[in-house]
PADOSE-576727 format. One record per residue (C-alpha): z, x, y; residue in three letters. Coordinates in steps of 0.5 Angstrom, whole numbers. Each point is the difference from the previous one (the first is absolute). Example, Ala and Ser with C-alpha at 12.3 -4.5 7.8 and 13.67 -1.06 7.14 Angstrom:
<nodes>
{{16 25 -9} 'ALA'},
{{-2 2 7} 'SER'},
</nodes>
This chain:
<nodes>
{{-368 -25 66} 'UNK'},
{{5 -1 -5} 'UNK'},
{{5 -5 -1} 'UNK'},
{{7 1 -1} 'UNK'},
{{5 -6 -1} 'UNK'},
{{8 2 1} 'UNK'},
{{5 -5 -1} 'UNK'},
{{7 -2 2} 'UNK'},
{{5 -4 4} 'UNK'},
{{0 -4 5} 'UNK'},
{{5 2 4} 'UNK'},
{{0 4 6} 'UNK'},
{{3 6 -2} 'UNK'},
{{-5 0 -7} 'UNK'},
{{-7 -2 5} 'UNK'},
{{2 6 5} 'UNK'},
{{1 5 -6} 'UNK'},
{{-7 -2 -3} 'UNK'},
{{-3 0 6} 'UNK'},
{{2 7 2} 'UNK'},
{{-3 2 -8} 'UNK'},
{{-6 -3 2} 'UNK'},
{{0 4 6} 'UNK'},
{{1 6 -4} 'UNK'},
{{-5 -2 -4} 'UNK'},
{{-5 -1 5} 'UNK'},
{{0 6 3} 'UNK'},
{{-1 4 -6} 'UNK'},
{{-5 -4 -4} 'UNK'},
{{-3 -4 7} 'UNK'},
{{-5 -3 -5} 'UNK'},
{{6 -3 -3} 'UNK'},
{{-1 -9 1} 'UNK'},
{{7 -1 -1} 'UNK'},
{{3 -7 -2} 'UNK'},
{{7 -1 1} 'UNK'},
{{2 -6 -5} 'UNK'},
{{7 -4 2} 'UNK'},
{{4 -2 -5} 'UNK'},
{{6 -5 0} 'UNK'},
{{5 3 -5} 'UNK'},
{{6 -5 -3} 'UNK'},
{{4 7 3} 'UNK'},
{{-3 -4 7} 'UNK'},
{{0 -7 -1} 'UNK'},
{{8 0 -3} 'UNK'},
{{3 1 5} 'UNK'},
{{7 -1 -2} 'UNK'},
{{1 2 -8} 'UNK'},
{{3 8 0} 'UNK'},
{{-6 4 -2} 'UNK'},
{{4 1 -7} 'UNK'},
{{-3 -7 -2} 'UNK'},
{{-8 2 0} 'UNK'},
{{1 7 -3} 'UNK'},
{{4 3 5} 'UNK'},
{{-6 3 6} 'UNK'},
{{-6 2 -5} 'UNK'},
{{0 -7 -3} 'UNK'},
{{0 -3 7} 'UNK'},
{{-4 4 4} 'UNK'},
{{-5 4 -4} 'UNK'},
{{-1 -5 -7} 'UNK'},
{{-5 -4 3} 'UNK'},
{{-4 5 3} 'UNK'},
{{-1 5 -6} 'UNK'},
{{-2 -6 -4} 'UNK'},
{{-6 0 4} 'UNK'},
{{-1 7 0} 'UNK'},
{{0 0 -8} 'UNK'},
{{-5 -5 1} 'UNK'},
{{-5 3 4} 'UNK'},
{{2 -4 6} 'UNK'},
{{2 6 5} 'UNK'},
{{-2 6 0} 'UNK'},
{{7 3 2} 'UNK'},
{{7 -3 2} 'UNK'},
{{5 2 6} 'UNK'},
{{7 0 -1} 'UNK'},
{{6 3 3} 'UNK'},
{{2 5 -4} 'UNK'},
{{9 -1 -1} 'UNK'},
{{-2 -8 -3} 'UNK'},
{{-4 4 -5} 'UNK'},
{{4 0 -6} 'UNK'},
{{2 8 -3} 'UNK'},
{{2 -1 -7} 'UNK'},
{{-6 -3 -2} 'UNK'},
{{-8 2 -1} 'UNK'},
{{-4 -5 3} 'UNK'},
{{-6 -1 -7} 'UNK'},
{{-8 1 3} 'UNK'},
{{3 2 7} 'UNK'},
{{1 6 4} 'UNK'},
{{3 2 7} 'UNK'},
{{-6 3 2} 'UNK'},
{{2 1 8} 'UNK'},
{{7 1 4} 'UNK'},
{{-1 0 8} 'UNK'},
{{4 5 3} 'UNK'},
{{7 -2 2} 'UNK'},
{{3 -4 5} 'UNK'},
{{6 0 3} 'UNK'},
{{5 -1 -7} 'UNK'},
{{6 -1 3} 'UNK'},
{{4 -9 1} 'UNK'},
{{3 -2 6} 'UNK'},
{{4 -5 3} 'UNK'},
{{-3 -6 3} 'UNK'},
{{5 -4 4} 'UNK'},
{{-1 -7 3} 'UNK'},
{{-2 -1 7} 'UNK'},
{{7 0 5} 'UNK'},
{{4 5 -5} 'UNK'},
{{0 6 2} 'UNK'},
{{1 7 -5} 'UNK'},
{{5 1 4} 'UNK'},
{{4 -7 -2} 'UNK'},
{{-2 1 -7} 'UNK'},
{{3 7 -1} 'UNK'},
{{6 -1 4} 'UNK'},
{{1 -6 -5} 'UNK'},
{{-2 4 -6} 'UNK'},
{{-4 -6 -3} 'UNK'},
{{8 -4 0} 'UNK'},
{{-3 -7 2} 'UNK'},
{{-8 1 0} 'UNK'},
{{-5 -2 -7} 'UNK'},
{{-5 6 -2} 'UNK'},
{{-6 -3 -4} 'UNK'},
{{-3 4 -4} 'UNK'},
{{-4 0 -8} 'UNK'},
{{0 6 -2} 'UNK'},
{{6 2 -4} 'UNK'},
{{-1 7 2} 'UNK'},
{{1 -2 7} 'UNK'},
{{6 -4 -1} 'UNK'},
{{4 4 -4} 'UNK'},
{{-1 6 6} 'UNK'},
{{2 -6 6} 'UNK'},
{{6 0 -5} 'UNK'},
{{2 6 1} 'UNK'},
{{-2 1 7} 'UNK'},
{{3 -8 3} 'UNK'},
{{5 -1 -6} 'UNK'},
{{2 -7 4} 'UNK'},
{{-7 -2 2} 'UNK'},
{{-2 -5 -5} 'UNK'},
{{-6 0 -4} 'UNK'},
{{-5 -5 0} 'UNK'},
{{-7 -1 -4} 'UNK'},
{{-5 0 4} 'UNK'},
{{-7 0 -2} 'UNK'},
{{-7 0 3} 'UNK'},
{{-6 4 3} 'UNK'},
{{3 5 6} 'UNK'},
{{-3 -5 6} 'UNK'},
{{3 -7 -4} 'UNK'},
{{7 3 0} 'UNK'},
{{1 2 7} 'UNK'},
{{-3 -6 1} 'UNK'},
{{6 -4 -3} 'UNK'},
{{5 5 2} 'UNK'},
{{-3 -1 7} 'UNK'},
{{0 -8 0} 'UNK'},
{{7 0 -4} 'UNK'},
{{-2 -3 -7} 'UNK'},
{{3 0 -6} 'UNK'},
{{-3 3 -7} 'UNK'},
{{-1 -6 -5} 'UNK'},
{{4 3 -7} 'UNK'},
{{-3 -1 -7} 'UNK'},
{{6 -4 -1} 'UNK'},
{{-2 -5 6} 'UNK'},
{{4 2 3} 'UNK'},
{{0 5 8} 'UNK'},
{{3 6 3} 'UNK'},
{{0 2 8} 'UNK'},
{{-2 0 4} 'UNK'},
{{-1 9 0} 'UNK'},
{{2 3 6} 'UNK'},
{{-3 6 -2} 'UNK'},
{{-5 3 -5} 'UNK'},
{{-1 7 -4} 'UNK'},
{{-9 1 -1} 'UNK'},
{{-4 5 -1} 'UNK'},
{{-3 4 7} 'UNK'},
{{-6 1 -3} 'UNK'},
{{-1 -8 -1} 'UNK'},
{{2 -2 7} 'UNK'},
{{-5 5 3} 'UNK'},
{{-6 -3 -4} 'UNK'},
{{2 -7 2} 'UNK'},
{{0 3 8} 'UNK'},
{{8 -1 0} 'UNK'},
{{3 6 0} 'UNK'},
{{4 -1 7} 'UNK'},
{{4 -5 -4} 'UNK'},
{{3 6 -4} 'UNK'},
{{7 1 4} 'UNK'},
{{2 6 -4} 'UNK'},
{{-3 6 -6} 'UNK'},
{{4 0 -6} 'UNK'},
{{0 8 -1} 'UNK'},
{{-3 1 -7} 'UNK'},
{{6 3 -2} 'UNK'},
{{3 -5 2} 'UNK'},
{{-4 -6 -3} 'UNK'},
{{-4 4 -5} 'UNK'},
{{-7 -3 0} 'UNK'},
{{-3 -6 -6} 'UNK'},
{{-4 6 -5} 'UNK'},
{{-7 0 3} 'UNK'},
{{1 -4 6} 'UNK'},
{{-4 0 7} 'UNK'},
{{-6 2 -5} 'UNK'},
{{-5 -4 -1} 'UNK'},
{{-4 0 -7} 'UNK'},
{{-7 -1 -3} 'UNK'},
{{-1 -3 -7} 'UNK'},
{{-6 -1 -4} 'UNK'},
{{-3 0 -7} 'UNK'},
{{2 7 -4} 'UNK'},
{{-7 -1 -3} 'UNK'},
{{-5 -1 6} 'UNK'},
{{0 8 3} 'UNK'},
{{-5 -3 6} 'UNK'},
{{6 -3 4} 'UNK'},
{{4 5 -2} 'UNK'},
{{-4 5 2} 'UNK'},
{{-2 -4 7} 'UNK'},
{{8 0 0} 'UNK'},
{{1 7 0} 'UNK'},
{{-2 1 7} 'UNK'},
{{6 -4 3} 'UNK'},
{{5 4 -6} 'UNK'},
{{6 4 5} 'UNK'},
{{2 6 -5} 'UNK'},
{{7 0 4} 'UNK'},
{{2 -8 -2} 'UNK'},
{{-2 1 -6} 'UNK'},
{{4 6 -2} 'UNK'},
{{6 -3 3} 'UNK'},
{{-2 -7 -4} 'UNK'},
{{0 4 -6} 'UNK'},
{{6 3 -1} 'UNK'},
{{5 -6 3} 'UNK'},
{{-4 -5 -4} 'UNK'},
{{2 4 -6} 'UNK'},
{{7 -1 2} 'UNK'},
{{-1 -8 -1} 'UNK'},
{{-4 2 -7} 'UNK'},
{{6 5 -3} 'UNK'},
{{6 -5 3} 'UNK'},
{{-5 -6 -4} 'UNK'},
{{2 -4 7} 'UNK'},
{{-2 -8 1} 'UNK'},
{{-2 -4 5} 'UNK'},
{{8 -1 3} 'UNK'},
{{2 7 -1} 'UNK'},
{{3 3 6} 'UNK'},
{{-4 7 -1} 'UNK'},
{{-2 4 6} 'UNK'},
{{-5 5 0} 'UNK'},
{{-3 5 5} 'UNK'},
{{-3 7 0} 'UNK'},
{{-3 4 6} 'UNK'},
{{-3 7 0} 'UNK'},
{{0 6 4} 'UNK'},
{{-4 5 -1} 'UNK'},
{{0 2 -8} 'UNK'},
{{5 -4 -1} 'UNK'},
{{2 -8 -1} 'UNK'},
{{7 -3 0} 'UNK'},
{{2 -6 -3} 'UNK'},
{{6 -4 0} 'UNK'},
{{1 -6 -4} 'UNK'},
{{7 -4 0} 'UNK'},
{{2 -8 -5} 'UNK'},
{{5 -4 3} 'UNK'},
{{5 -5 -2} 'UNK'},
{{-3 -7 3} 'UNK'},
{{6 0 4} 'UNK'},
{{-1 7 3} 'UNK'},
{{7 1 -3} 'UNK'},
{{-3 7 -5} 'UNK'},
{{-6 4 2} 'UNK'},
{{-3 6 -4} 'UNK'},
{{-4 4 3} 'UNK'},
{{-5 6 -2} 'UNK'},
{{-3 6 4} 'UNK'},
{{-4 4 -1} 'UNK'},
{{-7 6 1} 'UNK'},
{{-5 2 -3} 'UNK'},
{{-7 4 1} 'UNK'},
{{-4 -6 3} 'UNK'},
{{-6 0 -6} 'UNK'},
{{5 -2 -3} 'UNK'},
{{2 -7 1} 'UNK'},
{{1 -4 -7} 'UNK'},
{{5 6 -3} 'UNK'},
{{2 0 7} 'UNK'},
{{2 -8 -1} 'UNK'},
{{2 1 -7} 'UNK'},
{{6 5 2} 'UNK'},
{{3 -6 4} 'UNK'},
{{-1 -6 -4} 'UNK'},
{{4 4 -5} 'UNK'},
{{5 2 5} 'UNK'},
{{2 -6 2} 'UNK'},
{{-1 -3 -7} 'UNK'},
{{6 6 -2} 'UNK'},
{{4 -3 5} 'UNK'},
{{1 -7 -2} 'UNK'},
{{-6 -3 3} 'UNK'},
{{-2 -4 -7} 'UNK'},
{{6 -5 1} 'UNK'},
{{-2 -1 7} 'UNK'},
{{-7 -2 -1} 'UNK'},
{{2 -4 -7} 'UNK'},
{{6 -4 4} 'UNK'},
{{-6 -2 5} 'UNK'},
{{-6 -2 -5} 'UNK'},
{{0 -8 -1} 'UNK'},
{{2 -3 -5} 'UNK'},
</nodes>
């Protein structure tokens, strides 16, 4: 029986989404022994810093774990796949599997005794949405213009623990916000951490256009070690790794960084892929967006074609005006 060590977080949500490569694995390769190695990453333990301060989410969550692929530690690492950079090649490493695709759309999550129907009538007026993501911030602008926003971190099951229980968000500064009264998460993170009766509405997609790459889960390991990346294969899904393809190509054109309100889904029918990529202004005030479709065999020109599309339509300023100074 052969040994396969496969790293990751700690969290709830990281843990259940290595557990399913696991289970992928075993039922192709049943003579797999597979090791499931936990790892506390600084993403994890600070709980208050913005994610911008350890090198955005591929410093706080992978940097950790690929030194210990590069050392021979692990043989493969799990990651999700919107909190890996776009921009930039990770040297000696290779996404070697994508599972398929789950749910990619966020949802509103509200606090116990408010109900949808409070909220919507209210249009956000008087209630606080926490959230970290850029993105998702700059659409809850547009959507609730008199909401206020709040940063607000933590694993999925942590920060409806704190929106449950009333906490306030420790600040960098010292400082606190909150309590929230609602937060904006990813379906696919509530269903993997066994919480998705807390989603109280669906954000259509083209309402909230998804983070690049979000609700599918990556698997990484050394580019030169050709038994894993065959022993990955097996779990490969054709149809997330096209649609990875071309709206990653879109963070690659649009040089895109850690905190820029980029978004990115592509879906395919038949022969045909569709992608859609949008960059918003941080206070939701302008918003570029790009469509397009191309034979699905396709997908980095596919990709390539929107990135410039938005970048001919101003979307350069909207990402330099965000990048940390």
């Amino acid at each position: 029986m052969t040994r396969f060590r496969i790293g990751t977080r700690k969290s709830t949500m990281a843990l259940a989404q290595t557990e399913e490569i696991a289970r992928r694995l075993q039922a192709a390769i049943p003579s797999l022994d597979i090791e499931i190695v936990k790892f506390e990453t600084t993403g994890d333990s600070d709980q208050t810093s913005k994610l911008l301060t350890h090198g955005g989410k591929g410093g706080a969550f992978v940097a950790e774990i690929r030194r210990a692929m590069l050392d021979g530690k692990l043989h493969a690492a799990m990651h999700s796949l919107k909190d890996m950079p776009g921009n930039e090649e990770t040297p000696g490493l290779v996404v070697a599997a994508l599972l398929s695709r789950d749910p990619p759309g966020d949802v509103l999550v509200l606090r116990r005794g408010l109900s949808l129907d409070q909220f919507r009538n209210a249009g956000g007026r008087g209630f606080k949405i926490g959230t970290n993501a850029v993105r998702r911030a700059a659409y809850a602008r547009r959507l609730f213009p008199h909401a206020e926003l709040i940063h607000f971190r933590g694993a999925a099951d942590t920060r409806i623990r704190k929106l449950d229980n009333g906490e306030l968000q420790k600040l960098p500064n010292g400082g606190s916000v909150g309590p929230a009264d609602a937060l904006i998460m990813a379906r696919s993170g509530l269903e993997r951490v066994g919480l998705s009766d807390r989603a109280s509405f669906d954000f259509p997609v083209a309402e909230m256009l998804p983070a690049v790459g979000q609700g599918i889960v990556a698997v990484e390991c050394p580019v030169s070690d050709w038994e894993t990346r065959r022993i990955l294969a097996t779990i490969d899904d054709a149809a997330a790794r096209t649609c990875a393809d071309a709206e990653r190509e879109v963070l690659w054109v649009l040089n895109g960084h850690c905190n820029s309100p980029i978004a990115g889904f592509a879906t395919i029918d038949g022969a045909q892929m569709t992608l859609t990529a949008s960059v918003l202004d941080e206070d939701g005030g302008r918003f570029i967006e790009a469509q397009r479709s191309a034979p699905a065999d396709r997908p980095r020109e596919l990709g390539r074609a929107v990135g410039l599309e938005l970048l001919a339509n101003g979307a350069a300023e909207l990402i330099e005006r965000s990048r940390p100074r």
